[in-house]
C-alpha positions in Angstrom: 0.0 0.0 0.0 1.3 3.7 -0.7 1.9 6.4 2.0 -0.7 8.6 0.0 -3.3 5.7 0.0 -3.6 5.1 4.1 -6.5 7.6 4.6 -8.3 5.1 2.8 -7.8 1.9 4.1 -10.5 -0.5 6.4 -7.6 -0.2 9.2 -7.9 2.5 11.8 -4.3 2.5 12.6 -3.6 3.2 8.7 -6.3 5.9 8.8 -4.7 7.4 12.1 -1.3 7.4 10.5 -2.8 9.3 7.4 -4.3 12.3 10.0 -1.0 12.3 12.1 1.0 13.4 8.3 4.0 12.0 6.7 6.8 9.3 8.3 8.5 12.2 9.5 5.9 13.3 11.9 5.1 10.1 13.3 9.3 9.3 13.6 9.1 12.9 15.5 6.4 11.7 17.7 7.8 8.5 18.2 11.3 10.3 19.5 9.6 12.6 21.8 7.6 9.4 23.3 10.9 8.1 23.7 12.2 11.1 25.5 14.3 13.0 23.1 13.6 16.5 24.2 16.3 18.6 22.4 16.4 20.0 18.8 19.7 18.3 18.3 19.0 15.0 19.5 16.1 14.8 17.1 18.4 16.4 14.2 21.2 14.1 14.7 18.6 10.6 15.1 17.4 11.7 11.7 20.5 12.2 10.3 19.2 15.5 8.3 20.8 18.7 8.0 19.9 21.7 10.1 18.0 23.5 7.7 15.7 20.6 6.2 15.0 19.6 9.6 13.9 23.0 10.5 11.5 23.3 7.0 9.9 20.3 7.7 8.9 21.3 11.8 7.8 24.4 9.9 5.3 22.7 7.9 3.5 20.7 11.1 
């Protein structure tokens, strides 16, 4: 199944996953439930640059 196709499957957790955004936001919210607090432990767990990183948290 495609990322862009989970809003419309039978499974709830695919649904919620299609309300929650893209992988990056639920990788972001996974982290946090994880404890990662600081901008640079969730930069350096992604392994993205600095400026990407702070795009995408602009977009959420």
């Amino acid at each position: 199944m495609k990322w862009q196709g989970m809003g419309e499957s039978s499974c709830s957790i695919a649904r919620s996953l299609a309300v929650i955004g893209d992988r990056l936001t639920l990788l972001m919210l996974r982290n946090a439930y994880l404890r990662t607090r600081r901008f640079d432990g969730f930069q350096s767990q992604f392994g993205i640059t600095r400026h990407v990183f702070v795009d995408r948290l602009k977009m959420t």
